[in-house]
C-alpha positions in Angstrom: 167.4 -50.1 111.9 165.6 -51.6 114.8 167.4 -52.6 117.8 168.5 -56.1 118.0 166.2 -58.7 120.4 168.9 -60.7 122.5 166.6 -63.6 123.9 167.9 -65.9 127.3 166.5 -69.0 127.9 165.2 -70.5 131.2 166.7 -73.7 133.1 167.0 -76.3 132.0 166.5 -75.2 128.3 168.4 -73.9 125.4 168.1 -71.5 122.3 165.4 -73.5 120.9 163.0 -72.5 123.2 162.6 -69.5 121.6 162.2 -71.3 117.8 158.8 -69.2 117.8 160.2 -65.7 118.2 162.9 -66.6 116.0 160.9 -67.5 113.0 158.3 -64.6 114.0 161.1 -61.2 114.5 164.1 -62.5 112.1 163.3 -61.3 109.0 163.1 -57.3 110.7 165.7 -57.2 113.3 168.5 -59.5 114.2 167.4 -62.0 116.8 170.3 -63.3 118.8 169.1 -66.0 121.1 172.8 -67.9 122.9 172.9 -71.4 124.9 174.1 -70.4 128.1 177.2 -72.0 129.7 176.3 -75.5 130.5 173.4 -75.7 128.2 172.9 -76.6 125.0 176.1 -76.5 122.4 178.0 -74.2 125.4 179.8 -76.3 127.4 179.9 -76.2 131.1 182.8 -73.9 132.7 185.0 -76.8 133.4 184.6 -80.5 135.3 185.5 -78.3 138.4 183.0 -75.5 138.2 180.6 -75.8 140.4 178.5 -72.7 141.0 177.6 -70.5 138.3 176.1 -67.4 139.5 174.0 -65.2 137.6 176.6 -62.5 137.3 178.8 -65.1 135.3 175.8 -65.6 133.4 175.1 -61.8 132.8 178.9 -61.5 131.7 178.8 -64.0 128.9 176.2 -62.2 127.6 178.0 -58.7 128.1 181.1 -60.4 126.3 179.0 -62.0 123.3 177.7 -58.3 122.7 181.1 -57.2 122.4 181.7 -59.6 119.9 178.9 -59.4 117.9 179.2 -55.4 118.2 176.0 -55.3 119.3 176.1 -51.8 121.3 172.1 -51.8 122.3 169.8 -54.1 122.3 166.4 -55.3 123.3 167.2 -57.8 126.0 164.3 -60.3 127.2 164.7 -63.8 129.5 162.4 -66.3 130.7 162.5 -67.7 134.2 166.1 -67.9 135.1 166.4 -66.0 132.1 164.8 -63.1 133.3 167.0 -63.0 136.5 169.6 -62.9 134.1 168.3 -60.3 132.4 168.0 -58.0 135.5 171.4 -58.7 136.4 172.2 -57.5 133.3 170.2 -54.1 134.0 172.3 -53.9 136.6 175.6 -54.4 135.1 175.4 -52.6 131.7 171.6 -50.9 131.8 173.2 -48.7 129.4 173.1 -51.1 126.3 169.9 -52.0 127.3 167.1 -50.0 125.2 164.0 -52.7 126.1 163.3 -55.6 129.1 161.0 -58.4 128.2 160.5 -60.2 131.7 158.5 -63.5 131.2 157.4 -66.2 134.1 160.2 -65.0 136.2 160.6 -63.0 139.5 162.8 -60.9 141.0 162.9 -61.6 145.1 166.4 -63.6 146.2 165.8 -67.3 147.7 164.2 -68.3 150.8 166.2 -70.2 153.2 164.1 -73.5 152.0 164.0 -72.2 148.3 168.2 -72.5 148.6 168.3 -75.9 150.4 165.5 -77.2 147.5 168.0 -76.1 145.0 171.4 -77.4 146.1 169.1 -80.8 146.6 168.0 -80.7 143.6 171.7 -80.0 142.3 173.0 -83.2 144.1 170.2 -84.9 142.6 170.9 -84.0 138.9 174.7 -85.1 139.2 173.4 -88.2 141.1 170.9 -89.4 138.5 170.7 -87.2 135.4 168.3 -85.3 134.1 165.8 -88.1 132.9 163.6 -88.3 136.1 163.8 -85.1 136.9 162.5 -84.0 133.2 159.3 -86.8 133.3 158.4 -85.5 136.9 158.1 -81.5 135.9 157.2 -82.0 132.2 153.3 -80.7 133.3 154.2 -78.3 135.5 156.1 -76.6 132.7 154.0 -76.7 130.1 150.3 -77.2 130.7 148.9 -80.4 130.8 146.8 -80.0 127.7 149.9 -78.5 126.2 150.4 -79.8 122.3 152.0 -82.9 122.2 154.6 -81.3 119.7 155.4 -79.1 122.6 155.7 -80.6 125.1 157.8 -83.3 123.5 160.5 -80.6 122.6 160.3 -79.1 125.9 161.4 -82.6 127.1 163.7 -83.2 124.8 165.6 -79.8 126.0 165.2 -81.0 129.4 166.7 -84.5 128.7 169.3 -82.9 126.7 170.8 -80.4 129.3 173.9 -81.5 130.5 173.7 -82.3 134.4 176.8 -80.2 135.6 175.7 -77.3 133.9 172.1 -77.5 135.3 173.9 -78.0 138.6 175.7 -75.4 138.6 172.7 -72.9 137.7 170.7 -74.1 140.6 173.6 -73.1 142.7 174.2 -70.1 141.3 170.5 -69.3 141.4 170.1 -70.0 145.3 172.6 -67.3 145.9 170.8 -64.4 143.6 170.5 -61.2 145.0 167.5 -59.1 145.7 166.4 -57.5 142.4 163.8 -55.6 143.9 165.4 -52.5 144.5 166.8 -52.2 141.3 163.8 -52.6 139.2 162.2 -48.7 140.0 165.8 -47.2 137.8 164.9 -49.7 134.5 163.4 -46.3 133.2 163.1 -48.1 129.2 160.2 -49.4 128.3 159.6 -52.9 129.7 157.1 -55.7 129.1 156.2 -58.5 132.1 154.6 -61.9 130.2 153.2 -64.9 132.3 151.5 -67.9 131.5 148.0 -68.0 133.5 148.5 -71.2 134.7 152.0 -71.2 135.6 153.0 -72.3 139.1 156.7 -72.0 139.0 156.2 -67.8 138.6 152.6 -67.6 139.2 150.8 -64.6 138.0 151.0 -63.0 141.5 154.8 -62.7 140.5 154.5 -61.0 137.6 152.0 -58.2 139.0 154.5 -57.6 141.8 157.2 -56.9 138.5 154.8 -54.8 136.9 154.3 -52.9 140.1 158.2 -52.3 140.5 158.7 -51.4 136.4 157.7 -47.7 135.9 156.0 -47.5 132.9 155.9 -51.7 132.2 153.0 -53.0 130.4 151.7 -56.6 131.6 150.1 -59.4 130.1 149.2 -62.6 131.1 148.9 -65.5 128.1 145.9 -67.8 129.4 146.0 -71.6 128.9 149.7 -71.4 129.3 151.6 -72.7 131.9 155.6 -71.5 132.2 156.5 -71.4 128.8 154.0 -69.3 127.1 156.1 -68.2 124.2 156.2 -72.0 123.3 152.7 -72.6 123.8 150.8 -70.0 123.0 153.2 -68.6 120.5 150.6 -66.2 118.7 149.7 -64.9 121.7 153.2 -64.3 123.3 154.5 -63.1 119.6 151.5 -60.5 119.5 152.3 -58.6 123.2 156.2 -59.0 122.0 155.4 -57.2 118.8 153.3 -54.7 119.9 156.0 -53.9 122.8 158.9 -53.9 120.0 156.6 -51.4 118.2 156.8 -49.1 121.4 160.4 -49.7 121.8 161.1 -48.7 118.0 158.7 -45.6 118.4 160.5 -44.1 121.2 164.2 -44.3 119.4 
């Protein structure tokens, strides 16, 4: 049987985002894609919870494993779902038999990269996630993006609840340095990034790609941060082919 694909959405998303990969990988391997705490149908950690780091993060996913006796899987995030993901090559690599990295990066926060997000945090519980969703809707997604996606991606947006998003973004501007871990991810790995993204720009993902031994890179052009959302045949065809490798090596 071929490993499971354990998907992690980005910020501020859920498990839909990844409605492509679902319908495309299903019917050959179990796709598990969660709502992380705070997002989606997973409630925040509590009206007092403030920060959720992305170790927090990495052990929700460690404990839904567990209970879906999932021993190995194929892990892959987007964005702040791929920081997730290496935190979770840190904490249990051993379950870990693939790495799908896409429009992410793996360098901690600068000094103005932390304040932006604890501003941005104050902001969210301040006003809600409305204005914030109609302001980076086209950064996002391209702007000639289809209207069907890029509705959905605002909808998601609109959706999230504030104190979870929050609480990411504070979590987030106290990551770690992933850099030095990345050489030891010895399985195969796959780095994906929109061409037009601006968030992760493609610069990001060669510097990934460079730090991955053995990782295979592709950039998805026409697409800005979500590629696997709007260029899903593209995005579907690198995962595939890198599921092929993954299944070839067992």
């Amino acid at each position: 049987m071929p490993l499971p694909l354990v998907l992690v959405h980005g910020h501020p998303f859920d498990h839909t985002m990844w409605a492509p990969q679902i319908a495309a990988f299903s019917a050959d391997r179990r796709v598990i894609t969660p709502d992380l705490r705070g997002y989606g149908a997973s409630p925040a950690a509590g009206d007092l919870a403030e920060v959720t780091e992305l170790s927090v993060f990495a052990r929700d996913i460690e404990e839904l494993l567990d209970t879906l006796g999932v021993e190995r899987c194929v892990l892959g995030g987007l964005s702040m779902g791929g920081q997730i993901v290496m935190e979770c090559c840190a904490r249990f690599p051993g379950r870990i038999g693939g790495v799908l990295l896409a429009d992410t990066f793996a360098a901690p926060e600068t000094r103005e990269g932390r304040r932006g997000r604890e501003e941005m945090a104050d902001r969210l519980l301040r006003e809600g996630m409305a204005g914030y969703a109609d302001e980076v809707l086209y950064r996002m997604v391209a702007p000639d993006a289809d209207p069907g996606v890029a509705a959905h991606v605002h909808r998601m947006m609109t959706r999230t609840d504030p104190r979870g998003a929050a609480a990411a973004l504070r979590g987030r501007a106290r990551r770690p340095d992933y850099r030095p871990l990345l050489p030891r991810v010895t399985v195969p790995a796959l780095v994906v990034v929109g061409a037009l993204d601006t968030y992760t720009p493609v610069s990001d993902a060669r510097s990934l790609h460079g730090l991955l031994p053995g990782s295979a890179l592709v950039v998805v052009e026409g697409a800005a941060h979500l590629p696997n959302l709007e260029r899903p045949e593209e995005f579907n065809a690198a995962l595939a082919g890198f599921l092929r490798r993954v299944d070839s090596g067992r």
